[in-house]
N, C-alpha and C positions, 0 to 999 in steps of 0.2 A: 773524344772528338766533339766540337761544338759548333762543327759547318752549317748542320741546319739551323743553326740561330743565326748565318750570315748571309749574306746575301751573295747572288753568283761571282758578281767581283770583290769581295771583300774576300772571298773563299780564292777565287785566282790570283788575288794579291797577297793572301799570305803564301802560297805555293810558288811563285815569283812564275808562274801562267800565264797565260792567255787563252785567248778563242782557237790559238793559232797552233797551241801547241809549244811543245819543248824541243831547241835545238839541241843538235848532238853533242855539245858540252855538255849540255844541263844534264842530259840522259845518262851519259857514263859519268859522270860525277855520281851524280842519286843511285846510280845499281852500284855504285861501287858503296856507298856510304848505306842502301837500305837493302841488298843483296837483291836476288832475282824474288822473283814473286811465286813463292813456292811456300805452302805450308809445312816446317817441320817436328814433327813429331819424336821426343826424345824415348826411346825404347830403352827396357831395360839391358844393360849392358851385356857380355855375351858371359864374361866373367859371373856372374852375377848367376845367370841364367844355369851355369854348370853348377854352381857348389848349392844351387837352391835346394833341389833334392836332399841334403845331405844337413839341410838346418833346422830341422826340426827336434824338435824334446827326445822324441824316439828314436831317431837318429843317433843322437849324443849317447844316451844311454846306451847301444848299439855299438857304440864306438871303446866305449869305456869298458864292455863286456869281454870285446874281443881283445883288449889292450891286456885285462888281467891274464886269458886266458892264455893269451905266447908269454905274457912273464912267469907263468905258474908253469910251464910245459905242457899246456892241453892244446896242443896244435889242430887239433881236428876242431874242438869244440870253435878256436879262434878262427880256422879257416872258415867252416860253415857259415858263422855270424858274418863275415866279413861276405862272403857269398849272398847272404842275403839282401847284407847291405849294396853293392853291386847292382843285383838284379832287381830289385828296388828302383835305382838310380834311372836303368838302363831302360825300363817300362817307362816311368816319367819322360825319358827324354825321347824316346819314340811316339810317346802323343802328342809330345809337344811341335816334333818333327811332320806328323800328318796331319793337324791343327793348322800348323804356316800353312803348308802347301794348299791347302782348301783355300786359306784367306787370300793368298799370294793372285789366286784364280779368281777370284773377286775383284782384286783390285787396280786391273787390265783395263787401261782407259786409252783415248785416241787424246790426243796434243788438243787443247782450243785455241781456235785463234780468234784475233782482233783485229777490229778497223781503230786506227789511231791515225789523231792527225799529230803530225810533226815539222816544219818550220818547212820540210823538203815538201808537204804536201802528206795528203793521205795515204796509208799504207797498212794494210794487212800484216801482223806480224804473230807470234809465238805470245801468250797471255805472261808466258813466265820473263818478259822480259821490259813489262808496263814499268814504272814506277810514280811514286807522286807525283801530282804536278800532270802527267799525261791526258790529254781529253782524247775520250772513245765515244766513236758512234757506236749504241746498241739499239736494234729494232727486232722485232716479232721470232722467237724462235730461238736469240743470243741467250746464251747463259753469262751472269753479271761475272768478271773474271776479279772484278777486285773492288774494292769498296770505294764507293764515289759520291761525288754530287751534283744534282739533279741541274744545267745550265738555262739548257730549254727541252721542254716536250711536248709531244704529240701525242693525245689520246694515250699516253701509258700508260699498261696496266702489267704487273709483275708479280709472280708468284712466288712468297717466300716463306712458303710453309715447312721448309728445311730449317729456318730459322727462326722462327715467329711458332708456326705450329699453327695459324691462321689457313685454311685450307683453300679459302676464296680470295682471288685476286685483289691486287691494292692499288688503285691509283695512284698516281706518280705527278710529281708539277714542281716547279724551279722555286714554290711559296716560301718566305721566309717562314720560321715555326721556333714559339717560346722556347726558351734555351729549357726548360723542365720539362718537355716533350719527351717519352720513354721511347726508349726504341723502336716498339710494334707502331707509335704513331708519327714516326720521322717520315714523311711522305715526299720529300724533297732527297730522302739518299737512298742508294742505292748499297745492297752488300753481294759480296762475293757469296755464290754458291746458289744465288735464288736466277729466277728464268724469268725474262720477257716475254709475255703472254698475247700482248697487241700494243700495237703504236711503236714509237722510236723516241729517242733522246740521245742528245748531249750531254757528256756528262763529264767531269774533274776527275782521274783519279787522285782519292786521297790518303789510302791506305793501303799498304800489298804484304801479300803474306803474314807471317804470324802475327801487325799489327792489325789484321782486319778484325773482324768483330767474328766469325768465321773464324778465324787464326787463334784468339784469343780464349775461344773454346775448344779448341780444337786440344791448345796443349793442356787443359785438365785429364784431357785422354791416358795422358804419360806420370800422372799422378800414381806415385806407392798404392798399393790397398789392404789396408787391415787384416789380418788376422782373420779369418771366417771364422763364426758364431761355433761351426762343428768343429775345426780345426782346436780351437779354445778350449771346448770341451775336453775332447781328445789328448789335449795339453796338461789339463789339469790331474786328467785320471793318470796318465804316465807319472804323473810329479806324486802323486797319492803312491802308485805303483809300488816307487823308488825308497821312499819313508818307510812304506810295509816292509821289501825287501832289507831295507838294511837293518833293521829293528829286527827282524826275524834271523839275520846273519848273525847278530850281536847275541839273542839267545841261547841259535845253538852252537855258538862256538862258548859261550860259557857252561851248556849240557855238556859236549864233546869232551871238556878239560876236565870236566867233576866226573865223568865217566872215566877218567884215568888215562885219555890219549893226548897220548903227544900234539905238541904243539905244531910240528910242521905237519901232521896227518889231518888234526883238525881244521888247521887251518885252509889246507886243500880242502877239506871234504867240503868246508863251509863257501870256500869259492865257489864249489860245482853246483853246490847247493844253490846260492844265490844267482846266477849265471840259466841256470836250468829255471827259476822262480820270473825271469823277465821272458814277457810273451814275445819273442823276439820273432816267430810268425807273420807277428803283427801288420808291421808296415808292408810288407809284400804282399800281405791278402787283400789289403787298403790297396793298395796300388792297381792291382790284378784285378778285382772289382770294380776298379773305379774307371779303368781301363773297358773293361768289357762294358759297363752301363755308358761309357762315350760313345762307343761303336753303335748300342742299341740307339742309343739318341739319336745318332748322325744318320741312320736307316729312317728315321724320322722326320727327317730334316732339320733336324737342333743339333748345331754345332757347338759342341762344347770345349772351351778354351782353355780353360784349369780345371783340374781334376776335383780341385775343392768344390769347384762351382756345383757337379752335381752333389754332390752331400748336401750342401745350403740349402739349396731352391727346393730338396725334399722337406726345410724346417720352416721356410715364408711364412709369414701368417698374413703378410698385407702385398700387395701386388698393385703398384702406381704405374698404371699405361697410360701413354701419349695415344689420343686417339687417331690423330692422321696417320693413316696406313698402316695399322696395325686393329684398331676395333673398325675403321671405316677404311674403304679401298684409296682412299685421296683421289676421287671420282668422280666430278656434278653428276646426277643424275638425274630426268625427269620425276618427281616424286608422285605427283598430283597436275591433271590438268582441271578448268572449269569453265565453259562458255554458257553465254547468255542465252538460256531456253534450250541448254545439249543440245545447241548445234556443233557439234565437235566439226564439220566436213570443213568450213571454213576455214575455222583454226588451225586443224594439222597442215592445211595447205600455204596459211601465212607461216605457221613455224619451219615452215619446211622453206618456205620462199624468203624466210628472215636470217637462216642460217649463214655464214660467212662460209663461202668452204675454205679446204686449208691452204695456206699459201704457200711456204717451204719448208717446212720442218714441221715435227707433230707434234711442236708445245707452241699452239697456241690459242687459242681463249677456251676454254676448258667448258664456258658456256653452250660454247659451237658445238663444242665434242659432243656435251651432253644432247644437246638438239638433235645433232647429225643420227646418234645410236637410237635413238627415240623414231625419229624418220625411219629408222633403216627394221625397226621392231614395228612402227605400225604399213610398213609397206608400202611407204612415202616416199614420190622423187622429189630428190633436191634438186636448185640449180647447179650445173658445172661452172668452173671457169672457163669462156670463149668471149668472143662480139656480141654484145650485146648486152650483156650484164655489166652493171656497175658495183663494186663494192664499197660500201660505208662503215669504215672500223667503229669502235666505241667513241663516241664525240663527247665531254666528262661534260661541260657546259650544256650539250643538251639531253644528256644520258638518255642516247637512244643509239641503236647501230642499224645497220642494216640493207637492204639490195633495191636494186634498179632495174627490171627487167623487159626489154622491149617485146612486147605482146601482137606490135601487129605494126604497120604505117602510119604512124602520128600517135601510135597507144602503146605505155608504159604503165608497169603496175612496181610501186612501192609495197615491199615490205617489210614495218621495222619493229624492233623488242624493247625495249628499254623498262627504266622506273614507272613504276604503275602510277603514282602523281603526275607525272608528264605526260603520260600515252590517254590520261582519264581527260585528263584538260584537254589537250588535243583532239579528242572525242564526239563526235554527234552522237550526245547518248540523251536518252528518255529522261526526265527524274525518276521513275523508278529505276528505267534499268541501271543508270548512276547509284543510288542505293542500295539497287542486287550485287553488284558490282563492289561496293566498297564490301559491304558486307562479308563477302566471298572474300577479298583481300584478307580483313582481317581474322578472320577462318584459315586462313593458310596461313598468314605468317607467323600466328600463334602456336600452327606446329612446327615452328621453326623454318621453317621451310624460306630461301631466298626467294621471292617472286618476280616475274617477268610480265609485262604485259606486254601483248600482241596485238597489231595491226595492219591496215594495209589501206592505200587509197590510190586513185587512178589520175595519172597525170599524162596530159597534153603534151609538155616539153620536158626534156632530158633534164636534170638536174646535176650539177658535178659533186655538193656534197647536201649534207641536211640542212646545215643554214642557212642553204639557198630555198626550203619550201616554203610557199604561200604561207603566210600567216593566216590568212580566210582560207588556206584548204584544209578540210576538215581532214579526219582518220575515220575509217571505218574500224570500232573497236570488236574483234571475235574472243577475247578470252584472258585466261588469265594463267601461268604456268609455276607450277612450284617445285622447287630444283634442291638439291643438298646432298653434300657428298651420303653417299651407299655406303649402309652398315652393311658389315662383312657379311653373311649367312648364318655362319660358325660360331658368331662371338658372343652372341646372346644364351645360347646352350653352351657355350664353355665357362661363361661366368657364372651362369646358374651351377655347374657340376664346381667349379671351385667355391660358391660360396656352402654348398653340399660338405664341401672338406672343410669348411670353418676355416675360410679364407680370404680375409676381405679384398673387394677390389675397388677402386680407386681411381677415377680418370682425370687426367690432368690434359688441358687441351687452351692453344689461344684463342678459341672460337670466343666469342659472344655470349653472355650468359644465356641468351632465351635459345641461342642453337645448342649451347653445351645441357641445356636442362631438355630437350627435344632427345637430342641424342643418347642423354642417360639413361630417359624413358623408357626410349625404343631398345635400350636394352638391357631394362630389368634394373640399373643400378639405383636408381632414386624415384622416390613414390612423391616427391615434393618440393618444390623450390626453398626451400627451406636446407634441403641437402645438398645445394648448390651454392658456392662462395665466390664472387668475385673477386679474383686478386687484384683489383685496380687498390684496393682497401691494406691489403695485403701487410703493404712497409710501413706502415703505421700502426700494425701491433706488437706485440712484444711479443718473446718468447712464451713466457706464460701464457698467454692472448691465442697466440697459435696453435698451439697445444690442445688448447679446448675445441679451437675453430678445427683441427683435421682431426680429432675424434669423431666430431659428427658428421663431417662432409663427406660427399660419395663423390661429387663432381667439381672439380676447380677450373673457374673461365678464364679469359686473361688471365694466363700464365705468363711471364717469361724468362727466359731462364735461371735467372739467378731466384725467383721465385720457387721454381723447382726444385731447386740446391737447398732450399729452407723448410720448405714440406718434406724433402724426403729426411732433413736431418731432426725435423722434428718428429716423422713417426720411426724414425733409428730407435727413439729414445724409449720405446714403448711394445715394437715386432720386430723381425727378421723381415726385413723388405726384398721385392723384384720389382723393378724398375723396368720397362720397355721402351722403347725409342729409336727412331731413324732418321734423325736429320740432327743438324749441331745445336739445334735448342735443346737437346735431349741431355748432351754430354755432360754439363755439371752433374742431374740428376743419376745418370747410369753408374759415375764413378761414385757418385754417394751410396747407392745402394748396397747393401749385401749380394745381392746379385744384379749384374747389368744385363739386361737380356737386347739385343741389338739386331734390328731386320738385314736380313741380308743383301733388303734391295737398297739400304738405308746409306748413307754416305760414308766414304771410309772412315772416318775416326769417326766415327757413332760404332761403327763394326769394331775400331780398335779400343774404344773403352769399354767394350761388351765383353762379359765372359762369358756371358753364349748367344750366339748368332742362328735367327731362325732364318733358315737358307727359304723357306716355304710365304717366312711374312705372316704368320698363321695363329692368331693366338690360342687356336684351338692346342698345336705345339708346345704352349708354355703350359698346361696341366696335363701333358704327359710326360712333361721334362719331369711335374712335379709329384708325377705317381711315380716315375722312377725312381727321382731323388729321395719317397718317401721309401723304397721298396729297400733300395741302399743302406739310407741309416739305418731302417729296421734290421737289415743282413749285418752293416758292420756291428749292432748290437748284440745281435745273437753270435756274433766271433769274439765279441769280448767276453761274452757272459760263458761263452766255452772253455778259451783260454783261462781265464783267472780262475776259474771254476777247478779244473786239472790240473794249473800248475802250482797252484794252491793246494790239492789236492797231496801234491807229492813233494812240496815242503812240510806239511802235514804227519806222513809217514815217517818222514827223517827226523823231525823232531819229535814224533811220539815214540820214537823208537829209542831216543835216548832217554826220553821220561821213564821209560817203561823197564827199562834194562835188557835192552832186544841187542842185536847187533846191526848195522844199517842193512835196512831189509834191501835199497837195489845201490847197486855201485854205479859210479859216475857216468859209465861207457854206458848202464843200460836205463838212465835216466836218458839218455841223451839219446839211445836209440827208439825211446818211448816216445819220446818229443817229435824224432821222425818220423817215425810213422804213424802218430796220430794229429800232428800237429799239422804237418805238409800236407796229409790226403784230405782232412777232414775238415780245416779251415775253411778254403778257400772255397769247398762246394757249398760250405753253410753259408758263404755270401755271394751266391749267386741263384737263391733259393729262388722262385719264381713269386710274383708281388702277390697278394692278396685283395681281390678286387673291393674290399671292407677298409682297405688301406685310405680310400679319399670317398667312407664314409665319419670321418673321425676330427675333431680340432687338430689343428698343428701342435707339437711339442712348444710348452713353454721356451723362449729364449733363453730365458735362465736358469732352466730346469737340469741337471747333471748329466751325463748320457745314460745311466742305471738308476732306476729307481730306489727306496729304500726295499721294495718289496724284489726286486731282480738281486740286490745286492745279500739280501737274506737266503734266496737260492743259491748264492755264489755260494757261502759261508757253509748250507745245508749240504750241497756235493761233496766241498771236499772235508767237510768233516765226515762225509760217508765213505768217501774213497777211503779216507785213510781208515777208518775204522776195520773197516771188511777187508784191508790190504794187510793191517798190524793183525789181525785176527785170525785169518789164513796162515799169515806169515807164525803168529807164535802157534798154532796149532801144527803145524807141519813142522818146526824146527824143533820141537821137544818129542818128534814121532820120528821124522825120516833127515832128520839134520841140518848144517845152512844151505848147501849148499838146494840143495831138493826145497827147502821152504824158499831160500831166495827165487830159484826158477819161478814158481807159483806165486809168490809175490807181481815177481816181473810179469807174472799173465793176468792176474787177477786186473793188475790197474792198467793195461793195456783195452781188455774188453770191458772194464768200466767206464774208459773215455771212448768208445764205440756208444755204447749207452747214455753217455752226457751227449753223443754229438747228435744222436736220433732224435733224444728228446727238444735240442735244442733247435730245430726246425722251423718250430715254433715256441712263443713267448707261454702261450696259454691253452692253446687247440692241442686235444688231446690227442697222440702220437698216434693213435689206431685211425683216426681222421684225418690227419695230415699224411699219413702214409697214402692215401689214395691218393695224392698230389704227386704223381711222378717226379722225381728231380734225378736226369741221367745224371749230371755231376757226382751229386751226392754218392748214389748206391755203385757209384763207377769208383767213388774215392773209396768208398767202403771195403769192396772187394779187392784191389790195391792194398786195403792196410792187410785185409785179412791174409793176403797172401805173403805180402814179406810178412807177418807175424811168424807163419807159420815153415817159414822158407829161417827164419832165426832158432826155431825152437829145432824143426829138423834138416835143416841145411849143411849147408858150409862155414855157416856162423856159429856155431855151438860155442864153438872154442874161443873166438875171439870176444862173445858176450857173457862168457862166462857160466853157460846155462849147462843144468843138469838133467837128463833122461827122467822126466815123471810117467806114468802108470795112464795107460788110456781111462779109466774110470775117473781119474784124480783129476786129470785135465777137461773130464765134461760135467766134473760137481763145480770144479772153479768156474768155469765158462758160464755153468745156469745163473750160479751164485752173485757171480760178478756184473753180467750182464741185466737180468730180472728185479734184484734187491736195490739198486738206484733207478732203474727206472721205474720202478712202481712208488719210490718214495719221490721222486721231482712231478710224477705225475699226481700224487695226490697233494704236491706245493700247486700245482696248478690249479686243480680242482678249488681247493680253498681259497686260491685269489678271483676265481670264477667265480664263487660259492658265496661269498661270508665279505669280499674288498672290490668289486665291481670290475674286477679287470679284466682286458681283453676290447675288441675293439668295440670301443662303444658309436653308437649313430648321433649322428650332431642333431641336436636337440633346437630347442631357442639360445643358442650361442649370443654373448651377452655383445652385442652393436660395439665396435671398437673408435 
């Protein structure tokens, strides 16, 4: 749109408008041809939304598992799989089910309406039924309904920090402005979603709905999003998984055949075999987890949207926040006062008798606000509205505001605030006190600080506005006041605890550079204007250019949004990003990130391109999300490094038992019930281990780092070449002493309480098991007791017969039990010791982390 390069009739003559409005031809033609003035947002389909669950690597594999196993007749092993995949599906879709309902309760708003004039005259109507071409009256308190152009105004000033990111109000005026005027400086138009703050105008609409500027960001909300960094991961080990497994099928079905079996027997054994080798656990422990860490989040006030989202936000290394209302409350607040010689008694009583009170709604002039709280803390009365008081909005010609109050029969006391050049000129001041004065100005505004000066002088005759005062009546000058939105409490210690985690953060704000470098100060992000970037600069570097500039920046000023959409895709290319934001300047940025994190009090599609919504506003919130999220990957780690560990373990067995010349030491029913009940009890309590408070003393995991190290994958390899060792070992020791059937039983126990043993130790990565046992986890030793008792409910139950187990010798059964249990965990424990020992690992404390 290029209205603000035209002038107000050139602007009504392209709309084929007037002053006068649109008749009701004009109106149902254009709602028929530009629809109602409604922003729509495209969601993902519902279609879509059901098979998602089900499209993932692990899935597929999952599917294929159970496909073989109804072709082959293993009906149980296929119904299970298929069971899991189900209950899988059906967790996903119940978060996603109490997700809506949360946001659905957010997004409860009253109808707005408009004063529009139309051929009939003025009328009041529904916002959603404006279209081009329409002129609307908006004054003090109106929310803008739709994007327009500025005709004539009054004193307006409008706040459009929903969209700009600008926290202090903007002046408004019908000025024509160079067509290369960026948006934050179009001061002639008006957009949908920001609020009128003081004064009134006239104004064109000239865009509704999803052509507004509003609209236009709105729908990047409904933008696809990538693949998460952990999901990737996750992706790649399954595809690894699948390579292992079938290479390993291909083996031992060439053992099975050189060992003299038939080909339809090997080839079963070799299905169960590979079928029993995929951790098919898996996805349901992931799910169940990830399930349970949204509920903890949501008790927190962090609504989390996808389930992927918490895994990610555990791997951030960079965290780009919008400062309004989220590091700062979007607030004026009095910051600093200073009068001539600390006479404060004057001054609090002009600021008090300067203040506007409110007129009808509570958005408006945010200065007032801040004034009003300020009175109300130093135990100041203000004026009311009644007879006798006059009020003076913001006057932009003479930028001063202010009241009129009758103090007695023929005596009036003025008192007004404005621009401190104005109010100094105006002044009967001393030359010194003129130079204490300026002095003090600039003293405050170099902490950023917006300043006000105060005055007040004593008038004979009523005045009706300011440009009726005496030119020879002087001002008595009391002071001088410094105002800037209030950093949160919370956010200076929460940035400190996440750069503690080797986490950088990053503020992105439209303020002003000398406010955005005040405000970085104040909290902790930057030691120097050197680490502040104006983006006026911005589009005029290159890629490359960029790159360099947001490695070293801490604070970027003049933002706007498609700025943000460039910073965030330039540090994509280098961290796992979280992005913050609550108004529609945010949206490019939020869907760029790896994670979009979006306030709750924030506008809806800033909530609907978020995948997690702080209901609190709190960015204390977002490094809890990310102890969680850290607490998570560590659990789903330690579930993979179990699984592949055990089922590894007892592919291991089958095929050294045909190296060996053994006979398969467990059959397919009691592979399968080993899987149950050490797979099912013991998973999913190992990922729900309680965090580690060492956990956000540490860097974030590389981006591109694998999910297992070389050093965890070497543990993998050490398990289960011990499981199978100590299983073929028992097993051939007992089968040349008391036969198969007696060595298979003790097979079948031996590697049942060695994965009891893989799953104690694996609690932890590196903290040795007699230490970490002092960490209660009900889950766990709840899962424990569970396996031990169907173990022991198979070996003397009612399952003997169907598992095929034979009556062993109470002695036999508590040499296996020591054997089995004690001889891997004293070997993984002394793998830990030497990665403690001799390879630095374990959680180390963030050091001088090298400035990203």
């Amino acid at each position: 749109m290029t209205y603000h390069a035209k002038t107000p009739q050139q602007t009504m003559a392209d709309l084929s408008s007037s002053v006068r409005g649109l008749d009701d031809a004009a109106v149902a033609e254009r709602l028929e041809r530009y629809g109602p003035n409604i922003i729509r947002v495209v969601h993902e389909p519902l279609w879509r939304r059901l098979i998602k669950p089900f499209c993932s690597v692990f899935m597929l594999v999952l599917f294929a598992a159970a496909a073989i196993s109804f072709f082959h007749q293993a009906v149980v092993d296929g119904l299970i799989i298929l069971a899991i995949i189900v209950v899988s599906a059906l967790i996903d879709y119940t978060q996603q089910l109490s997700t809506e309902r949360i946001i659905r309760s957010l997004q409860k708003h009253a109808p707005l309406q408009v004063r529009v004039r139309r051929h009939e005259g003025e009328q009041s109507l529904d916002a959603e039924q404006l279209v081009p071409g329409d002129v609307i009256i908006v004054e003090e308190g109106d929310k803008i309904p739709a994007d327009a152009r500025v005709l004539e105004a009054r004193s307006l000033r409008v706040d459009e920090s929903q969209l700009t990111g600008e926290s202090l109000p903007i002046e408004k005026n019908s000025a024509v402005l160079p067509m290369a005027t960026a948006l934050y400086g179009r001061r002639n138009c008006l957009y949908q979603g920001s609020f009128v703050i003081g004064g009134s105008a006239l104004a064109i609409v000239t865009a509704t709905g999803n052509a507004t500027e509003y609209g236009k960001l709105a729908a990047l909300s409904s933008h696809p999003r990538e693949t998460s960094p952990v999901e990737r991961t996750i992706n790649k080990l399954v595809s690894q998984i699948i390579i292992v497994v079938l290479v390993a099928s291909v083996v031992a079905l060439g053992l099975a055949l050189w060992r003299g079996m038939e080909f339809t027997a090997a080839l079963q054994f070799v299905i169960a075999l590979a079928v029993s080798a995929v951790p098919e656990g898996l996805p349901v422990a992931i799910s169940v987890i990830l399930a349970i860490g949204m509920q903890r989040m949501a008790r927190r006030k962090a609504l989390v949207r996808t389930m992927a989202a918490i895994e990610t936000i555990g791997v951030v290394t960079t965290i780009a926040t919008d400062k309004t209302g989220t590091l700062t409350r979007n607030k004026l607040t009095v910051q600093a006062v200073w009068a001539p010689g600390n006479r404060t008694e004057p001054l609090l009583q002009t600021l008090a008798g300067s203040t506007l009170p409110n007129s009808r709604s509570k958005m408006y002039d945010p200065l007032d606000r801040a004034f009003a709280a300020y009175c109300n803390e130093q135990r100041v009365s203000r004026p009311q509205r009644r007879a006798g008081l006059t009020l003076f909005p913001f006057e932009h010609k003479l930028a001063m505001s202010g009241t009129l109050q009758a103090v007695g029969t023929g005596q009036y006391r003025l008192c007004v605030k404005g621009a401190p050049e104005v109010i100094i000129r105006h002044a009967r001041l001393s030359s010194a006190d003129k130079r204490a004065t300026i002095q003090a100005l600039q003293q405050l505004t170099g902490q950023g600080y917006r300043v006000i000066a105060l005055a007040y002088t004593a008038l004979r005759t009523p005045i009706d506005s300011l440009e009726q005062l005496p030119a020879r009546q002087g001002l008595q000058f009391v002071g001088l006041v410094g105002v800037a939105d209030s950093v949160r409490p919370e956010a200076r210690p929460s940035i400190a605890r996440a750069r503690q985690a080797g986490i950088t953060v990053r503020m992105i704000t439209g303020d002003h550079f000398e406010t955005a470098y005040q405000i970085g100060r104040q909290l902790g992000l930057v030691r120097g204007r050197d680490e502040v970037y104006d983006c006026r600069r911005l589009d005029q570097l290159s890629d490359g250019e960029l790159a360099t500039v947001v490695a070293r920046a801490r604070v970027f000023s003049r933002v706007i949004p498609e700025h943000k959409h460039r910073i965030l895709t330039a540090l994509n290319a280098t961290d796992i990003t979280a992005m913050t934001g609550d108004g529609v300047n945010d949206i490019p940025a939020l869907t760029n990130a790896n994670v979009g994190i979006a306030m709750g009090s924030g506008v809806q599609i800033a909530r609907d391109a978020g995948d997690i919504i702080l209901l609190d506003n709190n960015f204390r919130s977002i490094i809890s999300a990310v102890h969680e999220g850290r607490t998570i990957y560590a659990n789903i780690k330690r579930m993979v490094v179990y699984l592949l560990a055990t089922n590894l373990g007892e592919v291991l067995v089958s095929i050294g038992s045909l190296l060996v010349g053994l006979p398969i030491p467990l059959l397919p029913v009691q592979i399968l019930w080993v899987n149950l009940v050490t797979d099912t009890t013991m998973v999913i309590p190992l990922g729900v281990e309680p965090g580690s408070p060492q956990a956000m003393r540490r860097s974030p995991y590389h981006p591109k780092a694998p999910l297992l190290s070389r050093f965890m994958l070497s543990r993998v390899g050490l398990v289960a070449v011990v499981m199978a060792v100590i299983t073929l070992g028992l097993y051939s020791m007992y089968y040349h002493s008391h036969g198969e059937g007696y060595a298979r039983t003790i097979a079948f126990c031996a590697l049942v309480v060695m994965q009891w043993a893989s799953a104690l130790a694996a609690r932890s990565d590196y903290e040795p098991v007699w230490r970490r046992a002092r960490r209660w986890s009900t889950a766990f030793y709840g899962g424990l007791a569970v396996s031990i008792v169907l173990q022991l409910v198979a070996l003397f139950g009612p399952l003997e017969q169907w598992l095929h187990v034979a009556p062993i010798s109470w002695s036999d059964g508590v040499f296996v039990w020591i054997v089995a249990f004690f001889v891997p965990l004293a070997i993984i424990e002394g793998h830990k010791w030497l990665g403690r020992t001799y390879f630095g690992k374990g959680y180390a404390v963030v050091r001088s982390r090298r400035r990203r």
